[in-house]
Residue, then its C-alpha position, 0 to 999 in steps of 0.5 A: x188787256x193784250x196777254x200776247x207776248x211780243x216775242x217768242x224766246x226759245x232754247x236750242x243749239x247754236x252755232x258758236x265758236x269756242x276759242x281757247x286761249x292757249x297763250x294770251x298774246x292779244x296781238x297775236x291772238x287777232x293776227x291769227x283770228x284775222x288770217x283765219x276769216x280771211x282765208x274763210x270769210x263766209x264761215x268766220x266773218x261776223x262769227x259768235x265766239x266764245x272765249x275760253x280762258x281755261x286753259x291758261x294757269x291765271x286769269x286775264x285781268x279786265x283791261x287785257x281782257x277787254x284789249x283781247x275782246x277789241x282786238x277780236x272784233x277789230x279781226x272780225x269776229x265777235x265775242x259774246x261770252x266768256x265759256x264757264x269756268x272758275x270763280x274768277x272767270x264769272x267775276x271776269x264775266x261781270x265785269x266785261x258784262x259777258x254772259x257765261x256759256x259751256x264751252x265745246x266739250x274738245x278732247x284737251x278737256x279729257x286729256x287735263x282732267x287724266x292728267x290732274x288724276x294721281x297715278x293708282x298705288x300699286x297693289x300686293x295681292x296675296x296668292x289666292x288659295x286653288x280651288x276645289x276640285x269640281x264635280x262632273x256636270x251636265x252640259x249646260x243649256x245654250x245661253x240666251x243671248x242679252x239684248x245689245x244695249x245699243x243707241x239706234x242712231x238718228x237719221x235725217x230724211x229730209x234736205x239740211x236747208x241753209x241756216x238749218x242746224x241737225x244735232x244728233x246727241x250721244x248717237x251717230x247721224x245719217x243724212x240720206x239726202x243733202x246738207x246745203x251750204x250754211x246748213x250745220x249737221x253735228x253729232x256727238x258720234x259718226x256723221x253719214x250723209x249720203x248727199x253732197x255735203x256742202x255746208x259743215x259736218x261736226x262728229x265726236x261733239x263731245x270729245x270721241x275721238x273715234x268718230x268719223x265724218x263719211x261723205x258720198x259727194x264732198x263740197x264742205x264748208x268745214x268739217x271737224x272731228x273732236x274740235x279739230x276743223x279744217x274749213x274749204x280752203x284747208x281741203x285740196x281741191x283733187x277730194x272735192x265732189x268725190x266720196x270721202x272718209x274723215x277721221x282724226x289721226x295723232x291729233x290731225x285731221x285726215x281726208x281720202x277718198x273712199x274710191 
């Protein structure tokens, strides 16, 4: 008997869009997925999306939802999964036969969660009795200094070859040399490369808003911060193989140079 298995299966970070459905207007909604491989054909042609219909106040029955899943494949994309949410989005999975995947932790998940959080009562304190007068001390030994409880962030010495994926959790990434076209750096803090970036750099994975993207020669296929993209031709053209600096400003993707 041959215990060989024909196929080896494992589990590890994918590349996958996550597209929430702000308001489900299925023609609009491929318009505007059909403009966006348009403009970017080599990134979003044939692209793996997960649909995210938490944020609309109810979920879509099965035939819009399916009209929305012919529609975004008709633009060129395509759905294969539904990301995780209520009870009636995993009825909705079933029935569309999609699997169910986490969707990309962006900043709006942090900003519903504060705002369904109940303002705190306010408090009355009663005025606190002074304290006793104290008696002379010596003067106290210098204190040690504690260890700083700081994440050592990863760093990558070898090229990001095309169709390569580098993913730096819950720290900072620094690539010291290049990042190839269709090759994908991502970190849930700062990315630093210090090669030409030609492929996509993602910080603030999780949501940190404060992360930024630096870039000593600037050739991206798309960049993002918090979920918030732009993609080559978004970019002008005056920062492309310059050294540059990327940070998120009122919700808004900002690039300069760093000369």
């Amino acid at each position: 008997m041959d215990f060989e298995l024909a196929g080896e299966l494992k589990i590890g970070q994918v590349g996958i869009a996550n597209l929430r459905i702000r308001t489900l207007d299925v023609a609009k909604l491929t318009e505007e997925m059909r403009g966006r491989v348009q403009r970017a054909p080599k990134l979003f042609a044939r692209a793996a999306v997960v649909i995210d219909f938490g944020g609309l106040t109810r979920t879509p029955d099965e035939a819009t939802a399916r009209a929305l899943i012919a529609g975004l494949r008709d633009a060129g994309v395509l759905p294969v999964a539904l990301a995780y949410g209520t009870t009636e989005i995993e009825r909705l999975s079933e029935a569309l036969g999609l699997p169910l995947l986490a969707k990309f932790r962006a900043s709006y998940e942090r900003d519903e969660q504060a705002a369904s959080q109940p303002a705190p009562a306010p408090t009355i304190r009663e005025p606190e009795p002074a304290p006793p007068p104290k008696a002379p001390r010596s003067a106290p030994a210098p204190a040690t200094p504690a260890a700083a409880n700081v994440a050592p962030g990863m760093i990558q010495s070898a090229p990001v070859r095309s169709g390569q994926q580098i993913y730096a959790e819950n720290r900072d990434l620094t690539v010291l040399t290049t990042v190839g076209a269709g090759a994908e750096v991502i970190s849930d803090g700062s990315v630093h490369i210090y090669g030409p970036l030609r492929g996509r750099a993602l910080a603030g994975a999780k949501g940190n808003e404060q992360a930024r993207i630096f870039c000593r020669e600037f050739h991206a296929e798309l960049v993002a911060i918090a979920g918030h993209y732009k993609v080559m031709e978004e970019i002008p053209k005056e920062l492309r193989g310059k050294a540059v600096q990327i940070w998120l400003e009122d919700q808004q993707l900002k690039i300069a140079a760093l000369d």
